[in-house]
Each structure stands twice: as C-alpha cells, then as structure tokens.
N, CA and C atoms as a LAMMPS dump frame, in Angstrom:
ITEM: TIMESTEP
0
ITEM: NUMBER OF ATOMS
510
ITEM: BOX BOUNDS ff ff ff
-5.0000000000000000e+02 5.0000000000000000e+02
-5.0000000000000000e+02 5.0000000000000000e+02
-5.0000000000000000e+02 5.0000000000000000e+02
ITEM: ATOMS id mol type element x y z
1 1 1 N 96.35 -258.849 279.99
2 1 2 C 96.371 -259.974 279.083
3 1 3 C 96.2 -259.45 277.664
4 2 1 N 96.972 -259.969 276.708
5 2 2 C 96.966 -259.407 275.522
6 2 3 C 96.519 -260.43 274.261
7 3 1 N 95.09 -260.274 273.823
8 3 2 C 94.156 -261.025 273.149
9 3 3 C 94.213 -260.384 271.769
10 4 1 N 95.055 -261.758 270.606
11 4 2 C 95.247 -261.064 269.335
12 4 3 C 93.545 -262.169 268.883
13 5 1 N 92.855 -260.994 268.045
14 5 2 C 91.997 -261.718 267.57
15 5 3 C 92.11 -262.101 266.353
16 6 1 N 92.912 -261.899 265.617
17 6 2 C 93.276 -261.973 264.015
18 6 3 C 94.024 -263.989 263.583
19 7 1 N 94.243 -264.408 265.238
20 7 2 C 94.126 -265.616 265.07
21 7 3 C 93.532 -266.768 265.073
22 8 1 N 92.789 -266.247 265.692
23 8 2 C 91.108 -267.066 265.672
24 8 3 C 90.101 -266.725 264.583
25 9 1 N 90.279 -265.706 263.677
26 9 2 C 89.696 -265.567 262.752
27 9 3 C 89.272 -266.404 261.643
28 10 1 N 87.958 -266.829 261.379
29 10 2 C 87.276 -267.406 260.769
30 10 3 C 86.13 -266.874 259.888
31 11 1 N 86.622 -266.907 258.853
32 11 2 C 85.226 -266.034 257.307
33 11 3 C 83.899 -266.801 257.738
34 12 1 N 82.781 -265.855 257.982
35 12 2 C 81.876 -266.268 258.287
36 12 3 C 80.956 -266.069 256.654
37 13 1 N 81.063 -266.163 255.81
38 13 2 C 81.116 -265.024 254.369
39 13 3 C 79.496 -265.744 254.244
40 14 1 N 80.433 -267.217 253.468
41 14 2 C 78.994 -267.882 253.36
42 14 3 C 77.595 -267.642 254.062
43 15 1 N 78.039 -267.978 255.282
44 15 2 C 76.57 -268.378 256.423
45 15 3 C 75.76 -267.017 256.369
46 16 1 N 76.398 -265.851 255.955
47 16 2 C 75.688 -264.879 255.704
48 16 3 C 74.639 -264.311 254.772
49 17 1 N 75.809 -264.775 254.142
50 17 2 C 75.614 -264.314 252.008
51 17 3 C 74.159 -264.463 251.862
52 18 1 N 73.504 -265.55 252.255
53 18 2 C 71.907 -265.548 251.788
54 18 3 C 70.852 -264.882 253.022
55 19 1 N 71.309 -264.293 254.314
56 19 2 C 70.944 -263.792 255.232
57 19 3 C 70.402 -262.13 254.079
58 20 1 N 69.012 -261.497 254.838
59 20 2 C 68.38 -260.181 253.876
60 20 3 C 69.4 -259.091 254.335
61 21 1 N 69.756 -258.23 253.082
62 21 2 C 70.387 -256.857 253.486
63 21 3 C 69.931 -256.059 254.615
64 22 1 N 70.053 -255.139 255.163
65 22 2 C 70.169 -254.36 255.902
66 22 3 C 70.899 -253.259 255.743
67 23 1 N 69.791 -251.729 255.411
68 23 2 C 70.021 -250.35 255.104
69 23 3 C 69.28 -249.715 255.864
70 24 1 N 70.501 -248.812 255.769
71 24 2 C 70.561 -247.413 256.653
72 24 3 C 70.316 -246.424 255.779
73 25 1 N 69.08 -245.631 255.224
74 25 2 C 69.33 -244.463 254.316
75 25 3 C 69.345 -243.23 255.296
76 26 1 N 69.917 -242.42 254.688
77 26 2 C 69.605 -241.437 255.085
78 26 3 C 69.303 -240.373 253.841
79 27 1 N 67.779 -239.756 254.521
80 27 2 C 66.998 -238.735 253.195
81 27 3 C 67.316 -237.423 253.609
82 28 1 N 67.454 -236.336 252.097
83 28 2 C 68.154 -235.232 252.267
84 28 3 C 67.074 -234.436 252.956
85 29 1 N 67.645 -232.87 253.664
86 29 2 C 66.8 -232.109 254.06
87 29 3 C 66.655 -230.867 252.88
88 30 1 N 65.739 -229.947 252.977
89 30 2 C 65.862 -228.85 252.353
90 30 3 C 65.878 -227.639 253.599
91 31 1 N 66.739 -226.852 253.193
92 31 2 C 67.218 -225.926 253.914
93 31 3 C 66.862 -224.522 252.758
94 32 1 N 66.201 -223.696 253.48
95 32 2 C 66.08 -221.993 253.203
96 32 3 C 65.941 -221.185 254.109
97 33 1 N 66.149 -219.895 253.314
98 33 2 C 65.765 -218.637 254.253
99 33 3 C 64.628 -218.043 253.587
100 34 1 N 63.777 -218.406 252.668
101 34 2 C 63.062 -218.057 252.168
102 34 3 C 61.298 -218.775 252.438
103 35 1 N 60.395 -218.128 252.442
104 35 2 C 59.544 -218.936 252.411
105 35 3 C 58.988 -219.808 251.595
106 36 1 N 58.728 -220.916 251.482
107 36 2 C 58.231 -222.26 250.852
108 36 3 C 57.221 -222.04 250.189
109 37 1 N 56.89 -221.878 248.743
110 37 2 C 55.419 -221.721 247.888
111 37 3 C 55.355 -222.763 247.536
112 38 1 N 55.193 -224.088 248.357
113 38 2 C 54.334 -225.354 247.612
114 38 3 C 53.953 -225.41 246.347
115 39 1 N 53.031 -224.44 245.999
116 39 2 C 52.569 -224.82 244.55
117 39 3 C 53.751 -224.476 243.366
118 40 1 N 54.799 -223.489 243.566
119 40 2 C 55.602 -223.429 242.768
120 40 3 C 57.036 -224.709 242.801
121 41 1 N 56.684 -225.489 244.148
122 41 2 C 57.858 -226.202 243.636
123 41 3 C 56.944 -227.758 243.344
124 42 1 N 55.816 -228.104 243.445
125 42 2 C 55.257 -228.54 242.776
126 42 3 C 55.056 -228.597 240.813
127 43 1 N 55.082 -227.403 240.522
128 43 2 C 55.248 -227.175 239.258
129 43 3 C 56.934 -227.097 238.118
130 44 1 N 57.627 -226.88 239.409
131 44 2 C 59.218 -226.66 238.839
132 44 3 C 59.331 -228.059 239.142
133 45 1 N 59.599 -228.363 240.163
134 45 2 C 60.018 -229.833 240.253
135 45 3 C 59.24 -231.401 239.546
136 46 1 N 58.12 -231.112 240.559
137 46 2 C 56.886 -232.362 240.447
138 46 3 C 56.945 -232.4 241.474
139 47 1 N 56.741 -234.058 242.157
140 47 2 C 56.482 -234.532 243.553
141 47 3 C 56.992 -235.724 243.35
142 48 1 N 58.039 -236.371 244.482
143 48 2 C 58.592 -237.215 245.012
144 48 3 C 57.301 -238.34 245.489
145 49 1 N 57.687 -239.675 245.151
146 49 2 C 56.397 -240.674 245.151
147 49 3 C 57.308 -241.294 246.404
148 50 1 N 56.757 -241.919 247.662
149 50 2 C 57.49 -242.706 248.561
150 50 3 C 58.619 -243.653 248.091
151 51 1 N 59.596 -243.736 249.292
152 51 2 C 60.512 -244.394 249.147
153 51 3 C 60.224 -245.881 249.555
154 52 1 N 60.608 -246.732 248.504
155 52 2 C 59.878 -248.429 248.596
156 52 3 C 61.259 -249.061 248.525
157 53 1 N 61.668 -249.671 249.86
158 53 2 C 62.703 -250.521 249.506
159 53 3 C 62.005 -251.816 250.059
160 54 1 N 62.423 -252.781 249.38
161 54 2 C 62.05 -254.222 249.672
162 54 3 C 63.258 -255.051 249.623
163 55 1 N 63.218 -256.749 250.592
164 55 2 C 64.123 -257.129 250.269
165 55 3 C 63.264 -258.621 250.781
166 56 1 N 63.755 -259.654 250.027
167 56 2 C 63.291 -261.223 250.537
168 56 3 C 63.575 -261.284 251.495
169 57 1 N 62.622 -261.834 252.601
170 57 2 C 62.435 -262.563 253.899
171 57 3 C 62.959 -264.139 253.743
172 58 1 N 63.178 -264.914 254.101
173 58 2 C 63.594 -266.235 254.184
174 58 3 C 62.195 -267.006 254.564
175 59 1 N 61.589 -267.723 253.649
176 59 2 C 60.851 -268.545 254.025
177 59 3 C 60.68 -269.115 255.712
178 60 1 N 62.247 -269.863 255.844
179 60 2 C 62.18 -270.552 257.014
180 60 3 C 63.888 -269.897 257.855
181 61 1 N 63.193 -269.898 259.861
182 61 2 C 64.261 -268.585 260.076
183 61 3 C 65.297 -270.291 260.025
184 62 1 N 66.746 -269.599 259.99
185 62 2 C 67.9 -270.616 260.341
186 62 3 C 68.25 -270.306 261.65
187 63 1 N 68.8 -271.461 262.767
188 63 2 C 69.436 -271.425 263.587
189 63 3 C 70.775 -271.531 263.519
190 64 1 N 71.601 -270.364 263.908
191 64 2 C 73.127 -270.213 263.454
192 64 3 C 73.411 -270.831 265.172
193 65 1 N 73.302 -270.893 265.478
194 65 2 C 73.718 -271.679 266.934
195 65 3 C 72.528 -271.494 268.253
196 66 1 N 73.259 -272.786 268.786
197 66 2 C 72.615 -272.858 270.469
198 66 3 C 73.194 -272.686 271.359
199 67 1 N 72.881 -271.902 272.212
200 67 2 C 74.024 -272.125 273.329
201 67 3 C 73.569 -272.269 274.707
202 68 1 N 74.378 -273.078 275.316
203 68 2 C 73.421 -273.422 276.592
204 68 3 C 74.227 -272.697 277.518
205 69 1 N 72.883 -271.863 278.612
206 69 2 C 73.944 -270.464 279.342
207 69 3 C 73.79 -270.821 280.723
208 70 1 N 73.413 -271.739 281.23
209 70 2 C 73.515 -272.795 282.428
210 70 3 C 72.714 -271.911 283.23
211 71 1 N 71.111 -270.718 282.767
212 71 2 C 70.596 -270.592 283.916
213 71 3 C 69.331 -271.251 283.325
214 72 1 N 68.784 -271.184 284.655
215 72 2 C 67.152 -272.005 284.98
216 72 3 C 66.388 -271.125 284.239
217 73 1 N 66.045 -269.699 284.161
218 73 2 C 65.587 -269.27 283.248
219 73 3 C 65.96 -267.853 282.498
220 74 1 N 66.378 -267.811 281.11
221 74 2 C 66.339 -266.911 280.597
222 74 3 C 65.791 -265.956 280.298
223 75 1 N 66.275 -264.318 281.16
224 75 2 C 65.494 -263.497 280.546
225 75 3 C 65.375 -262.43 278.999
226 76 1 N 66.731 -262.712 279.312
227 76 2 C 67.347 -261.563 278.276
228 76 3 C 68.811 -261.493 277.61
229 77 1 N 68.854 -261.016 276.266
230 77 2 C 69.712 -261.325 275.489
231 77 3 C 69.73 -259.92 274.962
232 78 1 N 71.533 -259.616 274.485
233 78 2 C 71.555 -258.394 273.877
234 78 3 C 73.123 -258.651 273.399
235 79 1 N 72.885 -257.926 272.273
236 79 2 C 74.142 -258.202 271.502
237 79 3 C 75.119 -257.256 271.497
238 80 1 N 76.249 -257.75 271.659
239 80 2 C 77.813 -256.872 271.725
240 80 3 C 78.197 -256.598 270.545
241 81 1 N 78.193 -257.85 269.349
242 81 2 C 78.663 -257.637 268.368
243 81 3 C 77.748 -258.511 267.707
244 82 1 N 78.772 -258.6 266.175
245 82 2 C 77.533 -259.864 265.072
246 82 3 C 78.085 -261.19 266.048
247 83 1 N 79.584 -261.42 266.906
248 83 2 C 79.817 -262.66 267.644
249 83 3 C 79.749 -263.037 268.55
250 84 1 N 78.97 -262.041 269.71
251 84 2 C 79.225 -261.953 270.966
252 84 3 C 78.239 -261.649 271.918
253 85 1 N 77.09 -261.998 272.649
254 85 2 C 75.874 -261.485 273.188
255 85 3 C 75.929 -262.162 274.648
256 86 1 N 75.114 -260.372 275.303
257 86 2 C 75.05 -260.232 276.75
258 86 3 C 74.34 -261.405 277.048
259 87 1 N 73.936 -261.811 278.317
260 87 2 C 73.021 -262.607 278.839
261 87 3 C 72.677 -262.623 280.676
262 88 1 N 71.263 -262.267 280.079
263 88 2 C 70.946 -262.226 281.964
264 88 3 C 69.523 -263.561 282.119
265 89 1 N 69.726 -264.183 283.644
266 89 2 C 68.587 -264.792 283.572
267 89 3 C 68.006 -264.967 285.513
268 90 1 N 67.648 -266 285.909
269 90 2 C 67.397 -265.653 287.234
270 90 3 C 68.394 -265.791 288.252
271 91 1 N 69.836 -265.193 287.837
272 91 2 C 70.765 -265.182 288.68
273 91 3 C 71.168 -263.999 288.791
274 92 1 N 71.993 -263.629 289.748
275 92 2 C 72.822 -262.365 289.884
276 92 3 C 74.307 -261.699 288.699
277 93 1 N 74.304 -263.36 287.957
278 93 2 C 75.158 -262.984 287.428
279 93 3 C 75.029 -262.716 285.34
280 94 1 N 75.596 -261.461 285.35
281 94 2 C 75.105 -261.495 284.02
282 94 3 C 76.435 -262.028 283.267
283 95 1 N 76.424 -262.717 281.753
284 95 2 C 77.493 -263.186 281.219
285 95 3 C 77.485 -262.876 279.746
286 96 1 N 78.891 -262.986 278.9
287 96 2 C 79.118 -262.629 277.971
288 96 3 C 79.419 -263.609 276.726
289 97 1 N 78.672 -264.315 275.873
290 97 2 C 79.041 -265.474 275.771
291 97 3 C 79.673 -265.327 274.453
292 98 1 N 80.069 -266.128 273.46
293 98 2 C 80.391 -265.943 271.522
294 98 3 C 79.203 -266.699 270.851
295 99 1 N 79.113 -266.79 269.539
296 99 2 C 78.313 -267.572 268.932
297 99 3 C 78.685 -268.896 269.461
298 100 1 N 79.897 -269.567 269.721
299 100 2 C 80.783 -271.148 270.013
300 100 3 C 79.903 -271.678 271.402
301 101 1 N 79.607 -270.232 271.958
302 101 2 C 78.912 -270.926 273.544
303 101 3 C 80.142 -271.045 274.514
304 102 1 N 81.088 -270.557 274.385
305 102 2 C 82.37 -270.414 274.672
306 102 3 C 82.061 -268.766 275.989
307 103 1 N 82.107 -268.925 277.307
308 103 2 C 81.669 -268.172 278.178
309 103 3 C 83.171 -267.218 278.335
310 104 1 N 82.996 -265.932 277.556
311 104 2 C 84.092 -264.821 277.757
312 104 3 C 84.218 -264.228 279.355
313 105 1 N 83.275 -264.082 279.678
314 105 2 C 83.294 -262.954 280.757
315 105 3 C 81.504 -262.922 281.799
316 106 1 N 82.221 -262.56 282.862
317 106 2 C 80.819 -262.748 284.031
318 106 3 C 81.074 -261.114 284.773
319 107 1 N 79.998 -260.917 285.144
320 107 2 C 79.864 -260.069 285.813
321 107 3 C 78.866 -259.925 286.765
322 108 1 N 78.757 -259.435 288.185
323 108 2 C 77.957 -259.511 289.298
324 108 3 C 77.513 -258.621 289.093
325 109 1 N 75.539 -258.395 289.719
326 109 2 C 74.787 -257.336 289.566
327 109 3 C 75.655 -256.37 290.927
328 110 1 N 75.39 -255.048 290.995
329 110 2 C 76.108 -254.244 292.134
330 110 3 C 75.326 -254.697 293.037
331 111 1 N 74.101 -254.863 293.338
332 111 2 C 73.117 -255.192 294.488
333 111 3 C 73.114 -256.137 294.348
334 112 1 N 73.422 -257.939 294.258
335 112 2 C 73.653 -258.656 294.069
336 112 3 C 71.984 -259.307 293.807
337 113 1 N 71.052 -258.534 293.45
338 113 2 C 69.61 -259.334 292.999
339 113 3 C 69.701 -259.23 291.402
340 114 1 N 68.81 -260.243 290.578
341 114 2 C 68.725 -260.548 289.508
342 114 3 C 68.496 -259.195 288.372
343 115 1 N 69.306 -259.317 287.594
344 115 2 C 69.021 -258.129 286.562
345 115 3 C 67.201 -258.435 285.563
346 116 1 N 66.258 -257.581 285.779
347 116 2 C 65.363 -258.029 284.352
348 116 3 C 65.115 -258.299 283.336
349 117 1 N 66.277 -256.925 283.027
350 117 2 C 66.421 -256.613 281.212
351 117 3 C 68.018 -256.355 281.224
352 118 1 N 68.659 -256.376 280.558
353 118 2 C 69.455 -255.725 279.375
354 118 3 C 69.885 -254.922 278.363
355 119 1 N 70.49 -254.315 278.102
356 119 2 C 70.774 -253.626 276.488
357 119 3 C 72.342 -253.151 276.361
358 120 1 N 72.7 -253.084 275.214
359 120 2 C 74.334 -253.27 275.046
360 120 3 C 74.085 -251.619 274.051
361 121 1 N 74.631 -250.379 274.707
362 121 2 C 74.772 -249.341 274.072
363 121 3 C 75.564 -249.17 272.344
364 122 1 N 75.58 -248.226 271.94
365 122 2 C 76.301 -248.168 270.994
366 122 3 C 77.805 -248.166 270.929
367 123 1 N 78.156 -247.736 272.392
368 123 2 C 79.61 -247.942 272.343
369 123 3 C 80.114 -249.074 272.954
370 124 1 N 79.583 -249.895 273.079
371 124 2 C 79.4 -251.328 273.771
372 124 3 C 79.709 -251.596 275.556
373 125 1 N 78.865 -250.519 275.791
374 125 2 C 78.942 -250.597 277.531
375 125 3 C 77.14 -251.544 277.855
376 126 1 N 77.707 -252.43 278.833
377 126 2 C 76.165 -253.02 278.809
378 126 3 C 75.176 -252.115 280.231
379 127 1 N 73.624 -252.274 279.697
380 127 2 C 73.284 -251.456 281.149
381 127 3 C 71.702 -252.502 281.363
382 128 1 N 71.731 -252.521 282.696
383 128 2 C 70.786 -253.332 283.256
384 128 3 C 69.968 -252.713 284.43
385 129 1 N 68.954 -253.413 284.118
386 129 2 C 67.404 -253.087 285.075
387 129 3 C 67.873 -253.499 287.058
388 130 1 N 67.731 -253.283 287.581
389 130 2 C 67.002 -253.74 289.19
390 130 3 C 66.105 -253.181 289.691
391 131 1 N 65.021 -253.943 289.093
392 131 2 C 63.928 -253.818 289.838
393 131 3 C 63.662 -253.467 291.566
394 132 1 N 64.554 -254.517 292.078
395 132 2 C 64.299 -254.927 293.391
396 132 3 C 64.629 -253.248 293.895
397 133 1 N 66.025 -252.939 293.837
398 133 2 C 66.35 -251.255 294.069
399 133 3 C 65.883 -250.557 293.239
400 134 1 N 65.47 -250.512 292.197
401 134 2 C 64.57 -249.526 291.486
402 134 3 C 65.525 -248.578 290.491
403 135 1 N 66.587 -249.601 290.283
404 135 2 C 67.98 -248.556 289.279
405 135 3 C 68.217 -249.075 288.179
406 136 1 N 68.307 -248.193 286.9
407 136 2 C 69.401 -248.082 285.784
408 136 3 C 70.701 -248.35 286.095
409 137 1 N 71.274 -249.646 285.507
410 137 2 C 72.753 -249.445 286.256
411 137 3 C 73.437 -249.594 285.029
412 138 1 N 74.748 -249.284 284.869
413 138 2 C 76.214 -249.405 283.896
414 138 3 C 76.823 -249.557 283.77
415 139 1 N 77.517 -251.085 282.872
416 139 2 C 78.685 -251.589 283.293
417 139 3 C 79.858 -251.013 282.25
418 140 1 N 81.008 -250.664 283.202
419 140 2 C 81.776 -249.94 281.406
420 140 3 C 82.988 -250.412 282.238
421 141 1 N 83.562 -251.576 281.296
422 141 2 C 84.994 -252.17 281.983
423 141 3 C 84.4 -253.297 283.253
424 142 1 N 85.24 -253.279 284.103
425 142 2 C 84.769 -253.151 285.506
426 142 3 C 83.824 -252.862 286.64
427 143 1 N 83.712 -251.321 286.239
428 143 2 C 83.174 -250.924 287.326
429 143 3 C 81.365 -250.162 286.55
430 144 1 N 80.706 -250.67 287.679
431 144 2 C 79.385 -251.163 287.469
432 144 3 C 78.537 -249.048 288.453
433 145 1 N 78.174 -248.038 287.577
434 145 2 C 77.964 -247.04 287.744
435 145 3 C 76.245 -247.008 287.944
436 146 1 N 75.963 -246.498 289.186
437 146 2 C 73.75 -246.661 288.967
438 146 3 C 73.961 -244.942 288.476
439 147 1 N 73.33 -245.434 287.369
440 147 2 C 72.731 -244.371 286.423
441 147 3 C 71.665 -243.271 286.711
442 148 1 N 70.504 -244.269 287.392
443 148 2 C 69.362 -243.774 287.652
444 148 3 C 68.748 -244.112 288.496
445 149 1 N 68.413 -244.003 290.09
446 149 2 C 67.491 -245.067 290.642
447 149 3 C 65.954 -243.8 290.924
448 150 1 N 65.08 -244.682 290.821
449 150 2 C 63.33 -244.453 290.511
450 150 3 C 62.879 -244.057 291.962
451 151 1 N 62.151 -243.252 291.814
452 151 2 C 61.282 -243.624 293.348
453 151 3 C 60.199 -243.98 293.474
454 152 1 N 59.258 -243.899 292.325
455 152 2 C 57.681 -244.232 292.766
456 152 3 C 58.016 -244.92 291.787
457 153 1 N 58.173 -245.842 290.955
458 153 2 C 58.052 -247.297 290.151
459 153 3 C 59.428 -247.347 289.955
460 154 1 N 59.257 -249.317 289.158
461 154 2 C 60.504 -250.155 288.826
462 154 3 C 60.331 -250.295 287.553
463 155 1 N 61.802 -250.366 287.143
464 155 2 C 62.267 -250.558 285.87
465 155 3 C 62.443 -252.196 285.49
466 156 1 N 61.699 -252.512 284.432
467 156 2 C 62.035 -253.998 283.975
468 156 3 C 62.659 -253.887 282.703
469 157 1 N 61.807 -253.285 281.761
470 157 2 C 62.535 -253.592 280.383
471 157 3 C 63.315 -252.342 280.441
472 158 1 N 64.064 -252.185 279.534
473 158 2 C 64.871 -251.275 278.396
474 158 3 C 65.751 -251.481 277.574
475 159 1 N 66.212 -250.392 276.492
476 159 2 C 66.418 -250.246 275.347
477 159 3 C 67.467 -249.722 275.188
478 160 1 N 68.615 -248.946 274.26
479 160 2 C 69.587 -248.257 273.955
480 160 3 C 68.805 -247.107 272.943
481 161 1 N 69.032 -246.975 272.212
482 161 2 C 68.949 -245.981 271.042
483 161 3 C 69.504 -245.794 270.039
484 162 1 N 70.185 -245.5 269.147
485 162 2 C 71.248 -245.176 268.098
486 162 3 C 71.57 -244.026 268.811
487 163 1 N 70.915 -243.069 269.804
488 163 2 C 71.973 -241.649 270.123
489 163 3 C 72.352 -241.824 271.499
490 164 1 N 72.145 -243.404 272.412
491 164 2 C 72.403 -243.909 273.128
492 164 3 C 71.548 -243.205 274.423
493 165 1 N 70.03 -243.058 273.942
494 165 2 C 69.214 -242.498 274.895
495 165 3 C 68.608 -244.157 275.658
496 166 1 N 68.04 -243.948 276.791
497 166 2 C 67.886 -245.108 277.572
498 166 3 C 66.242 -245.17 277
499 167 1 N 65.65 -246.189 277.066
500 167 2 C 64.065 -246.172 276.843
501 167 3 C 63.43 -247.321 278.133
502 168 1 N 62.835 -246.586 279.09
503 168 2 C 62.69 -247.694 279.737
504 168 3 C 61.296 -248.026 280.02
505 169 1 N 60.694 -249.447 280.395
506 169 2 C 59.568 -249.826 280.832
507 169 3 C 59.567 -249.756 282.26
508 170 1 N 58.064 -249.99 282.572
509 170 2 C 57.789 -250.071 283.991
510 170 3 C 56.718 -251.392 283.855
C-alpha cells in the first residue's frame, strides 16, 4: 500500500510556537598529549563559570488532544513521532494511534499476555516488557524478535536511550 503523506499535511506552526524550546548542546572536549598544569591554564585562560540555560515553563500545561484507546486500563505510552504514539494497556494488544485518535496499526504481544511497559527506540522500532515470560521483546515491521528473556526476575518498566541501550526495571 502506498501512503503519500504530503496530503494530509497540516502546519501545526501555531499550536507550537508558544510550546518551551528544546536544546541539545553539545560541550567541546580538550584533547592533548601533554600533561595538564591547571594552574597555568588557569592563568592564560581564566575559568569557565557554568553553563545556565533557561527557558519559560508555561504557567498552565495545555491539552493538545484526547484520545480514547478503548482499553480498561492504561499502562503505557511512548512516542513514535511529534504525531504518532505507541500504546499498551491490559490487553494483549499493543496499538499505534495519531494525535486525531485515528487507530494506524495493532499489533499482538508474541506470547499473547499483556505487555507492562513500552519504549519506541531511536530508529523507531517499538520494544516491550513480558513479565509473565520474563522477556525483552522487538517489534521491527512485522515480526516481533525476544531480545532478552530473564531468569531469576521480571521486567516491567523500560527505557530506550539516545545510543539505543535498553534500561530496564524489575
């Protein structure tokens, strides 16, 4: 099936515009082969005072939408994109919904018991908890890969990373 998205496109510009920035710095390293005399680059240079970035918080948060995901209870939410977020709750099935509430895509746990947690990697593969079997599992496309299964404890929560390391609870 061939999905042009450039026609459904809608400027979200406004609803943003007063939403707080969000930065990524990145601070330089110093690199030598020499050894480091503190007190002389104290005196050549000076000293660097911390880095202070600030930005306004919003008094009051806004609700950019609701969406109703037709389970009894929600556990977990994780985002695909700024339009698009995972969703697991006390069913077997996890789903993919838009900001519209508009249901893209479903997917069955491999062991067919309830996922705990969630998290949507950096390259947008989603990966989920089972407790009940005790596995890391991975959905990429289709096909649903166990990552990791535990032997002496269960996995409920976890995390992604920015270097797409797993972080998990017990």
């Amino acid at each position: 099936m061939v999905y042009n998205t450039r026609t459904k496109y809608t400027s979200r510009t406004e609803e943003f515009r007063s939403l707080p920035a969000q930065f990524q710095e990145t601070l330089p390293t110093l690199i030598t082969s020499q050894e480091i005399n503190r007190e002389q680059i104290h005196q050549q240079i000076g000293s660097l005072s911390k880095l202070d970035i600030t930005y306004p918080l919003p008094d009051e948060p806004r609700i950019l939408t609701d969406i109703q995901t037709e389970y009894r209870d929600l556990y977990s939410i994780s985002c695909l994109s700024d339009s698009e977020l995972w969703t697991c709750g006390r069913d077997k099935i996890m789903k993919l919904y838009n900001l519209q509430g508009e249901l893209l895509r479903s997917i069955q746990t491999k062991s067919g018991n309830w996922p705990d947690d969630i998290a949507v990697t950096r390259s947008g593969d989603l990966v989920y908890t089972d407790p009940k079997d005790s596995s890391i599992n991975l959905v990429r496309g289709t096909k649903i890969q166990t990552l990791i299964t535990l032997r002496s404890w269960r996995p409920f929560h976890l995390c992604t990373t920015s270097s797409e390391d797993l972080l998990i609870i017990k």
